[in-house]
C-alpha positions in Angstrom: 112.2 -0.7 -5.1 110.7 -1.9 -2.2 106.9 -3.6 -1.7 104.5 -1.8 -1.1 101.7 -3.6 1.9 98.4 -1.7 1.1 96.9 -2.8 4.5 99.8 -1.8 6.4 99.6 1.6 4.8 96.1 2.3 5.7 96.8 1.9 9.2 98.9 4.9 9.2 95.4 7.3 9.0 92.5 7.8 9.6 90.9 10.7 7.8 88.2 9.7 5.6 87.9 11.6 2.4 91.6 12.3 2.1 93.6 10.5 -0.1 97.5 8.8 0.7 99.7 8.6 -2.5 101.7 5.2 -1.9 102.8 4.9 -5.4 103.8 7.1 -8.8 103.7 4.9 -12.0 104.8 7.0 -15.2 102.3 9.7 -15.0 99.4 8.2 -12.6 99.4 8.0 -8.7 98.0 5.4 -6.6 96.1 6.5 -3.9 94.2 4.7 -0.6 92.0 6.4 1.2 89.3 5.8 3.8 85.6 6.6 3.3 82.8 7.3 5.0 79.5 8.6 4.4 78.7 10.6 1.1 81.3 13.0 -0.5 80.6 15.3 -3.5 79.3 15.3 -6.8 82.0 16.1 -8.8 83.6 15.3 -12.1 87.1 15.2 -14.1 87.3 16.7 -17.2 90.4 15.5 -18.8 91.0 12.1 -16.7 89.6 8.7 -16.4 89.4 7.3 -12.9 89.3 3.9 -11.2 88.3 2.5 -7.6 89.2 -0.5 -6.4 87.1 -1.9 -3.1 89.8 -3.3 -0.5 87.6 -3.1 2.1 83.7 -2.9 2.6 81.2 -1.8 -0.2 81.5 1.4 -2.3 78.6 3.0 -3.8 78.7 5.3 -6.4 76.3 7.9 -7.6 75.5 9.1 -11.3 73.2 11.3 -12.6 71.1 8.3 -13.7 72.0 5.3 -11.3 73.7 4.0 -8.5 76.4 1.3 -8.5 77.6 -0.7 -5.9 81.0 -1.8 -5.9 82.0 -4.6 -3.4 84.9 -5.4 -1.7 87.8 -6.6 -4.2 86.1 -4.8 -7.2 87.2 -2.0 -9.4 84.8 0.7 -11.4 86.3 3.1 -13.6 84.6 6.3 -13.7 85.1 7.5 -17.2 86.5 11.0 -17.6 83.3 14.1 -17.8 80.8 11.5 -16.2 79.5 13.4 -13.1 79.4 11.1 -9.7 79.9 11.2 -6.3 81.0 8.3 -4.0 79.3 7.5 -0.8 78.8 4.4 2.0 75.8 3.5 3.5 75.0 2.9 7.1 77.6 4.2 8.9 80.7 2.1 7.1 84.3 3.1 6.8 85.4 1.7 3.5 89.1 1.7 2.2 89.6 2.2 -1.4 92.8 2.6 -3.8 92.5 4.5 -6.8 94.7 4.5 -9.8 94.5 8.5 -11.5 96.9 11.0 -13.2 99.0 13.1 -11.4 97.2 15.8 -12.8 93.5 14.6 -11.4 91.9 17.6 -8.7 90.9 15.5 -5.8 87.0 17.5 -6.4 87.4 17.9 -10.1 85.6 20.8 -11.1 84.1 21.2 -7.1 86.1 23.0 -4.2 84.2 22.6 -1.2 85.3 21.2 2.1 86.5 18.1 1.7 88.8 19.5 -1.3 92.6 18.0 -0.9 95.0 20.1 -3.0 97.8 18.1 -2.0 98.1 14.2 -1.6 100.4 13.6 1.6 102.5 10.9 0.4 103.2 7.4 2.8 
């Protein structure tokens, strides 16, 4: 039971799409990851999931709208809703997100940028 620095931990990579567990809390995970660009439309079935903004400005994509999440916010994407994260103009943004163990990193997508395995730091 140690603390856990969120800014020290995002120091420790750099791959943007690719989520770091820092945290288990009964069933969920928290994850930070770094962003960049746009990744894939996607959905969960079965889970809820929420971003919090620690650093820049989030955007995310719905079938009907686009909402943009700024630094220090959180959105939760309700579980089913189809979306797909992006940043504009060239920005790394560094999110934590708060999901069930059991969340797929694509949801019901595989493509490229599909993580099967958080690395844990």
């Amino acid at each position: 039971m140690n603390p856990i620095d969120p800014l020290q931990k995002l120091e420790q990579f750099s791959k943007h799409w690719h989520p770091h567990q820092i945290a288990t809390v009964n069933e969920m995970q928290v994850l930070l990851a770094k962003v960049k660009g746009e990744f894939v439309w996607h959905q969960h079935d079965e889970e809820d999931e929420l971003f919090q903004v620690v650093k820049g400005t989030l955007y995310i994509q719905f079938e009907d709208r686009t909402v943009e999440v700024n630094q220090g916010e959180i959105i939760v994407v309700p579980r089913g809703v189809k979306h797909c994260p992006m940043t504009k103009n060239d920005e790394e943004v560094h999110i934590m997100l708060f999901e069930k163990l059991s969340v797929k990193h694509t949801g019901d997508t595989q493509n490229s940028l599909t993580v099967d395995d958080y690395p844990k730091i």
